[in-house]
C-alpha positions in Angstrom: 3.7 76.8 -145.3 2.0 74.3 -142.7 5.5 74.0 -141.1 6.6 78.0 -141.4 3.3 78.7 -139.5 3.8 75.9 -137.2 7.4 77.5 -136.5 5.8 80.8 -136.2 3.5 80.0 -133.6 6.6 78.9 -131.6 7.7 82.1 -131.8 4.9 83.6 -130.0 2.8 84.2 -133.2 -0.5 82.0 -133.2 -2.4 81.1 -136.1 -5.1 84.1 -134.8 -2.3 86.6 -135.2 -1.2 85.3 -138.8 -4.7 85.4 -139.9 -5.1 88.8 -138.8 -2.0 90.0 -140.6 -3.5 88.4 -143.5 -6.9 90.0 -143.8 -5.2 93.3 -143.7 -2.9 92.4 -146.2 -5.4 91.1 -148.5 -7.5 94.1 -147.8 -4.6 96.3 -148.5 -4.0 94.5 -151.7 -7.7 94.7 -153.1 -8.1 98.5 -152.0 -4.7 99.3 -153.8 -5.9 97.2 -156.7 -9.2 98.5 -157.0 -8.1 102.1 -156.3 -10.6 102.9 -153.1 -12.7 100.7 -151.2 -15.6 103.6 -151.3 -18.2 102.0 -152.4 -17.3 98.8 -153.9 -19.9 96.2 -153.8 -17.4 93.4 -152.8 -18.9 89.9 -152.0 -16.9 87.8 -149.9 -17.3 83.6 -150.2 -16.4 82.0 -147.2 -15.0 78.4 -146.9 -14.6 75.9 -143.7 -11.1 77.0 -142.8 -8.3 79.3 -142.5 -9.3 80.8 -146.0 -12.3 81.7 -145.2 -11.3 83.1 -141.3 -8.8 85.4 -143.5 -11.7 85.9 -146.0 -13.6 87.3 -143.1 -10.7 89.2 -141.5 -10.0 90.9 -145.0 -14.4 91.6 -145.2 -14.3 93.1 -141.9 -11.5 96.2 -143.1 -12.8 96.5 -146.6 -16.5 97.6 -144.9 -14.7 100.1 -142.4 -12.6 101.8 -145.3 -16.2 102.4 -147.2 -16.9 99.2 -149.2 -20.3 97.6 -149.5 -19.7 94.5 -148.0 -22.0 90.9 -148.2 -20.7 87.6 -147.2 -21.7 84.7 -148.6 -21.1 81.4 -145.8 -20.6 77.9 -148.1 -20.3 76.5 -144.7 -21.7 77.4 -141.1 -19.1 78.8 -139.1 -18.4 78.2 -135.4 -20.4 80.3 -133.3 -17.2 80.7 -131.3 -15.2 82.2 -134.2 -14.5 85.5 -133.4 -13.9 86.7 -136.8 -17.1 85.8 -137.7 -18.8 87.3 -134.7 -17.0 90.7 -135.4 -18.5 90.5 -138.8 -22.1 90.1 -137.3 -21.8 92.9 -134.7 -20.9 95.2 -137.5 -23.8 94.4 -139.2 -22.6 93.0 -142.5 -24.8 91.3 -144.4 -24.4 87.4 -144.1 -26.1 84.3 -145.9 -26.0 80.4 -145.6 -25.8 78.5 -148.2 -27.8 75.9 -146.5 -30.3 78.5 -146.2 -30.2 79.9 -149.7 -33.2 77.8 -151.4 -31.7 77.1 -155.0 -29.0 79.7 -154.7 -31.5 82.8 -155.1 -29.8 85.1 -152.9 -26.0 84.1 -154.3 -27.5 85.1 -157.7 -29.2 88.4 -156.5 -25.7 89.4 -154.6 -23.7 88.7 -157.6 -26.2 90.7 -159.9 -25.3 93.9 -158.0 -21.7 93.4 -157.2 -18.3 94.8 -158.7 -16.1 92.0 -157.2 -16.2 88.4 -156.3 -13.5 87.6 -153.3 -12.4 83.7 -153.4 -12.4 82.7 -149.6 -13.2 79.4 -149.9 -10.1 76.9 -149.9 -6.3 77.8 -149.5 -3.3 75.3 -149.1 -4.7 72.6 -147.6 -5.2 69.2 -149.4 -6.9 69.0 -152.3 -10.5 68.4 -152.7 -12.7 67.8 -155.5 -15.1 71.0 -155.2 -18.4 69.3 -155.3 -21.9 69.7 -153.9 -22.9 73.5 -152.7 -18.8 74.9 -153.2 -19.2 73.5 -156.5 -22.2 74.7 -157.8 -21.5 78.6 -156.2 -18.7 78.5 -158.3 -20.8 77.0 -161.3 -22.7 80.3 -160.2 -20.1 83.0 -159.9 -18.5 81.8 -163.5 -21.8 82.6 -165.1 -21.9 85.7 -163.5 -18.6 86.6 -164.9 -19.4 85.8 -168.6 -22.9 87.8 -168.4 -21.2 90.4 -166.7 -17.5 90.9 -168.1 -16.6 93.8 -165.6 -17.2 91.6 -162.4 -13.5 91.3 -161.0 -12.6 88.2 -159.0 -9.8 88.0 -156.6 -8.8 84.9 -154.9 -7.2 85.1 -151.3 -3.9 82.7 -151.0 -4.7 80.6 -154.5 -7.6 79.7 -156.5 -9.8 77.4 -154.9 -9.1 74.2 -155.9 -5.3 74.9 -157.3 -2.9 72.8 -155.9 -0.5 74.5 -154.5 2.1 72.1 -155.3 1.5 70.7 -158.6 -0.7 73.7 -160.2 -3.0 71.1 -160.9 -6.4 72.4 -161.2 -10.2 71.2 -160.7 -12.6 71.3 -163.2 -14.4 74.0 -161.5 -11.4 76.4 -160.1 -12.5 79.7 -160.5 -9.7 81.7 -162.9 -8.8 84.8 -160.9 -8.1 88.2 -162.0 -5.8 89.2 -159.2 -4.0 86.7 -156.3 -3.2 87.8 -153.4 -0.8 85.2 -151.3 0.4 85.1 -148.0 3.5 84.8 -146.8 5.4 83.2 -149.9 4.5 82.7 -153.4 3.3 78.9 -154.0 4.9 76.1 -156.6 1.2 75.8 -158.5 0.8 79.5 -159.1 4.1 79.2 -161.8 3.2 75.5 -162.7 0.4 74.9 -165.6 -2.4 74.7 -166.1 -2.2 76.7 -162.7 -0.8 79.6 -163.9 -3.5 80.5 -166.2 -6.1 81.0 -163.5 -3.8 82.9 -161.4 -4.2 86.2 -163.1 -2.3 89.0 -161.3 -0.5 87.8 -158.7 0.6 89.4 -155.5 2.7 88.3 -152.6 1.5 89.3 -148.9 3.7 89.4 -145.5 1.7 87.9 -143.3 4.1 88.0 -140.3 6.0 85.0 -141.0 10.1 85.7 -138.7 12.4 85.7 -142.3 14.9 83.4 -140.1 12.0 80.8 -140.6 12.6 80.8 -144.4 16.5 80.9 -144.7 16.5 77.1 -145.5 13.8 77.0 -148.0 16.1 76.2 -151.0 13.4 76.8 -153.8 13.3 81.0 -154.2 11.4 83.2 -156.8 13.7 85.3 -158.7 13.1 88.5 -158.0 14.8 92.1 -158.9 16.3 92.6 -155.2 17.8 89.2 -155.8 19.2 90.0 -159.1 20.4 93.7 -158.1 22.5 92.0 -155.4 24.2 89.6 -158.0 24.7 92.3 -160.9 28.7 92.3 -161.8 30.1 95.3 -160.5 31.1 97.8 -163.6 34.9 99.7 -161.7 35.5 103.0 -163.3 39.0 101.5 -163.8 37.6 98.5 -166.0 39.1 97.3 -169.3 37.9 94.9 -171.3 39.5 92.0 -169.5 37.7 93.2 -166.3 34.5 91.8 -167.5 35.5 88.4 -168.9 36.6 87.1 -172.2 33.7 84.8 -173.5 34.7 82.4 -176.9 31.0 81.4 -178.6 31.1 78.5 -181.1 28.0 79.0 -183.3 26.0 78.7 -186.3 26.1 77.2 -189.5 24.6 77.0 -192.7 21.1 77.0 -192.1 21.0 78.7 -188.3 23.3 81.9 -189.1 21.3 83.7 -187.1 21.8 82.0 -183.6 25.5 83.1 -183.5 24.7 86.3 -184.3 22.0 86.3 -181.3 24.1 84.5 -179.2 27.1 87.0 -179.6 25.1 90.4 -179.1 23.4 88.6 -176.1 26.8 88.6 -174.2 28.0 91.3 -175.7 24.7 93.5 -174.3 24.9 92.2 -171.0 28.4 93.7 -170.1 31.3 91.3 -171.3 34.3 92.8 -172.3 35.3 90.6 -175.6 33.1 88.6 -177.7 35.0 85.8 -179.9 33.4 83.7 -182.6 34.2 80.7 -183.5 32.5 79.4 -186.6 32.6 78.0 -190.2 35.4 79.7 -192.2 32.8 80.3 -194.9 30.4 82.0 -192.5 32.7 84.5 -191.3 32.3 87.5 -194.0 28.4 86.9 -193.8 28.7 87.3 -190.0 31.4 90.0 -190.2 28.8 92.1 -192.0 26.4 91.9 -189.2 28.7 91.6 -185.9 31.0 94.3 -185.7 32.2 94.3 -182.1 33.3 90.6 -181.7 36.2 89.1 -183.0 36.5 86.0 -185.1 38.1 82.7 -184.9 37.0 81.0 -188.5 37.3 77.2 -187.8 38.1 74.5 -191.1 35.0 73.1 -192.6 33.9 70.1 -193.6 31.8 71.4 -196.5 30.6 74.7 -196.4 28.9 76.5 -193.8 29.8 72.9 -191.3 32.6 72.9 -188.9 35.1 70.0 -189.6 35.4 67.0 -187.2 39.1 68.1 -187.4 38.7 71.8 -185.9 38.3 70.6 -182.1 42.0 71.0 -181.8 41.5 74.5 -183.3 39.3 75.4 -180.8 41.2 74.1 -177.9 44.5 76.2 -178.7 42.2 79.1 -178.7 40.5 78.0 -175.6 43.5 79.0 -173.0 42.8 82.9 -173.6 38.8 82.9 -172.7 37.3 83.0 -169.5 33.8 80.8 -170.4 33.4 78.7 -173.8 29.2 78.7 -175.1 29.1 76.2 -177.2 25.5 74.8 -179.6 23.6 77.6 -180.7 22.4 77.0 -183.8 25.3 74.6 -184.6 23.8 71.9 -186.5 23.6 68.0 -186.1 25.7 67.7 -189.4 27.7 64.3 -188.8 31.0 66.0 -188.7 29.8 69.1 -186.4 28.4 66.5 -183.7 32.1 64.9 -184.1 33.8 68.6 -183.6 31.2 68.7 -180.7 32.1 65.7 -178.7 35.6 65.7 -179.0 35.7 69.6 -178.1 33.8 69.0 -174.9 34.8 65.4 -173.9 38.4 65.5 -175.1 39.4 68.6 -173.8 42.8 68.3 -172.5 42.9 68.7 -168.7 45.5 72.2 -169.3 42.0 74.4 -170.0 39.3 75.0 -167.6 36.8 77.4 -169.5 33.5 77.9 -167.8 30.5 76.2 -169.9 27.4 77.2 -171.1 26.2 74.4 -173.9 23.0 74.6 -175.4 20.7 73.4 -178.5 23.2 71.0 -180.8 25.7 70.8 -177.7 23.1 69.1 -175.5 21.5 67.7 -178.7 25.2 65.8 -179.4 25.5 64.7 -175.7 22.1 63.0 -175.5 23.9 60.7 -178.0 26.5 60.0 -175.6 25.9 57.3 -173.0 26.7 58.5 -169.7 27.5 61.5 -171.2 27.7 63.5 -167.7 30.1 61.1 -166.2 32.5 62.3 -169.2 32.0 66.0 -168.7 33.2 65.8 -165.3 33.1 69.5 -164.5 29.9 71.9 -163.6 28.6 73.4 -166.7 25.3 75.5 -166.9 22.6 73.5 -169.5 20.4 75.6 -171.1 17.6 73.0 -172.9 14.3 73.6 -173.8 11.8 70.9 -172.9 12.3 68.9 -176.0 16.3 69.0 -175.3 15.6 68.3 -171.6 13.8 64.8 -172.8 16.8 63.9 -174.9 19.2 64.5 -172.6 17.0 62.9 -169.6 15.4 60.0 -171.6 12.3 61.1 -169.8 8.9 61.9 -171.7 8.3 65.2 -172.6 5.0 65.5 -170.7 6.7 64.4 -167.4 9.1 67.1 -167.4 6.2 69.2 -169.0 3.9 68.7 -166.1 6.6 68.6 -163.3 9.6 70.8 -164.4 10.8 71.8 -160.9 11.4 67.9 -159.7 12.7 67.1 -163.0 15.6 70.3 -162.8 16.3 69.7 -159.7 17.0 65.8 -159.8 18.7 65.6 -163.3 21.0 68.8 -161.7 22.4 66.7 -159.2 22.5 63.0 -160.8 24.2 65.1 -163.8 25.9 67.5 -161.5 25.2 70.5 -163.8 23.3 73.6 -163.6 20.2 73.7 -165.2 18.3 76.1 -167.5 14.8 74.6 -167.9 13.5 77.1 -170.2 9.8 78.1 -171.1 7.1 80.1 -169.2 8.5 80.3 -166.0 11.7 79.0 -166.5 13.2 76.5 -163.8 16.9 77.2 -163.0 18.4 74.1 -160.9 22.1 73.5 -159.3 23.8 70.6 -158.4 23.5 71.2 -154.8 19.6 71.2 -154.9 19.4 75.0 -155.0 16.0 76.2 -157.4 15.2 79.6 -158.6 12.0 80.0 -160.7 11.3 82.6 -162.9 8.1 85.0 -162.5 7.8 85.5 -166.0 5.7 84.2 -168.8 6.1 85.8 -172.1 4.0 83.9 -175.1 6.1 86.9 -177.2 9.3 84.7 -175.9 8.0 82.2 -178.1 9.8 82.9 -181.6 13.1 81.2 -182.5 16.5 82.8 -181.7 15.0 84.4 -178.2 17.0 81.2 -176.6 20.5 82.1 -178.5 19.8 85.4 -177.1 18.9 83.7 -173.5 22.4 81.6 -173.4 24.7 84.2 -174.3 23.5 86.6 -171.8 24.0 84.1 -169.6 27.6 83.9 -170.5 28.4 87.5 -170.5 27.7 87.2 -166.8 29.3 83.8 -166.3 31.9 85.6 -167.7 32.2 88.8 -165.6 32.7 86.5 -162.4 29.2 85.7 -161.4 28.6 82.0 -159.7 26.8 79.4 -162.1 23.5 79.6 -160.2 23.5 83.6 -160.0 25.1 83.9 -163.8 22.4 81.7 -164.7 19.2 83.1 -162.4 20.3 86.5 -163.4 20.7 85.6 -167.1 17.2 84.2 -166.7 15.7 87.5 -165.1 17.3 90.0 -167.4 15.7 88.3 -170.5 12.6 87.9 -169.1 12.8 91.6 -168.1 14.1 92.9 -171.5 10.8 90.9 -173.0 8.3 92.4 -170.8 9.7 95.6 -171.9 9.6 94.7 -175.3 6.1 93.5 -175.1 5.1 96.8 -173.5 5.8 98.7 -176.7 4.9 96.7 -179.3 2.3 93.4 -177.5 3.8 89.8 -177.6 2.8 89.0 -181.3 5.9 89.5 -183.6 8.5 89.9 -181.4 11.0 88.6 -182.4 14.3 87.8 -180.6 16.6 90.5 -181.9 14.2 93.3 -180.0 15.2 91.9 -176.8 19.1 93.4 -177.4 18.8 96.4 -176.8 16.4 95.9 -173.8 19.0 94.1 -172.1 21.2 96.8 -171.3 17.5 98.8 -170.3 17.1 96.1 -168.4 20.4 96.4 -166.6 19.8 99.8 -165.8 16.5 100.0 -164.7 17.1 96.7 -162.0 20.5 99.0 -160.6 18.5 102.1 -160.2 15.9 100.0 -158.6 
């Protein structure tokens, strides 16, 4: 952001011009959000810096569309600041912290007001919020708890969230609604970040778009996904829209190939193959209709025999992208069937890849694994998996899942899927998209079958690893918000997102 607005400025746009822009956004934003500005009592903390000029600029609109303004200054502003001196001539009510013997007046503003606006720090480095900044905040969170319809909005992030890690102070103030400016931030979609965040919204401040076209982390957003949806011909057949062989299941996890199979299925390809345990097969063929079968030899019942990797492979030349681990077991002679299906395929086939759960599981037993699967592939692994296959601890990735995609995408030159809240999709080439969404209703077993197999229906219908994968990513997430608004996130379960997906689909095209 420091360098966007440095560029901007080159541009003939100031920092007083981007600040502007930003206090009407913001006040735009909490008017919208509120409903009307008539007659809110709205009390505005104000910080040292840019946050608090915007905090001032955003004051300054809300009291000429009708609100009840008071400002509350944590730190003397210059007298040469001429957002604060606009504030003064128009007679809105202004206190000093310095002045404000044991906080009286903060208290007596906060008794009487309908919303708290956080003005106080923004992007800059991170400080520990100490001494007066810490103890209004102290103030404002008691407020909040005596009374629980006081609304607070914070302007740009949280004060004291950092906006690259999410990392949080003890004393961050949680947010109902976030307005920031110009681009959405790393923190606000990294934990414990994320929880304070509440609402967020994204404000143009003014930034020239040309300034942005190299930023090679994006949000994934509907407009993005709407531009990469498949195209669906009139004079389609079934082959127009990919041919997608899933390998699945097994005794105990009978389920994931059934999830994995409707996934793809109900997000547009045109033929759904299963490959699975001979035995399986009539249990399945009860359940999936649409898909065709390819039963595979066993090595007991319900496991797929070391033996049946050459089984696959014949069938392998007719499909378009293989999805390979759902719910497939680490049954010694499946994690044979596994390796020698994706590390001695013979060089004739070239079927696009989408491995998950036991395929990632096998290859994390496989030193140097990557350098053996030479070609791109799109990784789906939760952050348990992601460990494994990284031989990193689970907290690191936990608590920095955007470095950790993004370098193990290009040492293993694979696209990853870093599922959870706000999942993390990476590409070799150092490309990251990062999803919006956090579901806790997401978080039932089967919703990541359902997750890789939409991804290959679109891998399959032509999309590029990165946009198969990003809009694979979106569309779930999208099918479990809807989900969630008809029946909350507790006891959804994963087959309720299938037919959201299509729903999904329809309601991104028709925008």
């Amino acid at each position: 952001m420091k360098e966007l607005e440095r560029g901007a400025a080159k541009q003939g746009l100031p920092n007083e011009v981007l600040m502007e822009n930003a206090g009407l956004a913001i006040a735009q934003r909490v008017k919208g959000w509120l409903g009307s500005a008539v007659g809110r009592q709205i009390l505005v903390l104000v910080g040292p810096g840019n946050n608090g000029g915007d905090g001032l600029v955003a004051a300054r609109h809300l009291h000429d569309w009708g609100a009840r303004i008071s400002i509350y200054l944590c730190n003397q502003r210059r007298e040469d600041d001429p957002n604060y001196h606009i504030v003064t001539e128009r007679g809105i009510p202004t206190t000093i912290a310095s002045e404000d013997k044991h906080l009286a007046d903060l208290d007596s503003a906060l008794s009487s007001s309908d919303v708290v606006i956080d003005a106080l720090f923004g992007t800059g480095k991170l400080r520990p919020l100490e001494g007066v900044i810490g103890e209004v905040l102290t103030r404002v969170r008691g407020a909040k708890e005596a009374q629980p319809g006081l609304k607070v909005i914070a302007i740009d992030l949280p004060s004291g969230l950092d906006a690259d890690s999410g990392a949080a102070d003890p004393s961050c103030l949680a947010a109902d609604l976030t307005v920031t400016l110009g681009y959405p931030k790393i923190g606000l979609f990294s934990f414990p970040g994320r929880d304070l965040v509440g609402e967020l919204m994204v404000a143009d401040i003014g930034i020239p778009v040309n300034l942005g076209e190299g930023i090679a982390t994006e949000l994934i957003t509907e407009e993005s996904v709407r531009s990469m949806l498949p195209q669906r011909p009139h004079s389609a057949h079934k082959g127009t829209f990919g041919r997608v062989l899933v390998c699945a299941g097994s005794l105990q996890y009978i389920g994931a190939a059934y999830l994995a199979c409707e996934g793809a299925m109900r997000v547009g390809a045109g033929l759904v193959t299963l490959a699975v345990a001979q035995s399986l097969q009539p249990i399945l063929a009860a359940k999936l209709t649409e898909v065709t079968y390819a039963p595979l030899p066993e090595a007991e019942p319900g496991f797929i025999s070391n033996e049946a990797a050459s089984s696959l492979h014949e069938r392998l030349a007719d499909y378009d992208v293989l999805l390979m681990g759902c719910g497939l077991s680490q049954h010694p002679s499946v994690m044979g069937f596994i390796r020698d299906s994706l590390l001695e395929m013979p060089s004739s086939l070239s079927p696009l890849l989408v491995l998950d759960a036991d395929a990632l599981n096998t290859l994390a037993q496989t030193p140097q694994w990557w350098q053996r699967l030479s070609q791109d592939a799109i990784l789906t692994p939760h952050p348990g998996e992601m460990a494994r296959l990284s031989e990193l601890p689970v907290e690191e990735i936990g608590r920095e899942r955007l470095r950790v995609a993004r370098e193990e995408a290009a040492l293993w030159h694979k696209t990853v899927v870093l599922k959870g809240a706000h999942t993390v999709v990476a590409s070799p080439g150092g490309e990251v998209k990062i999803s919006a969404m956090a579901n806790p209703g997401l978080a039932s077993a089967g919703t990541g079958d359902v997750l890789s197999g939409a991804i290959a229906g679109l891998l399959a219908q032509g999309l590029p690893y990165i946009a198969a994968a990003a809009c694979g990513v979106y569309l779930h997430g999208l099918a479990g918000e809807t989900v969630r608004a008809e029946l909350g996130d507790a006891g959804m379960v994963a087959s309720d997102l299938l037919p959201a997906l299509p729903r999904a689909i329809k309601k991104i095209r028709e925008g």
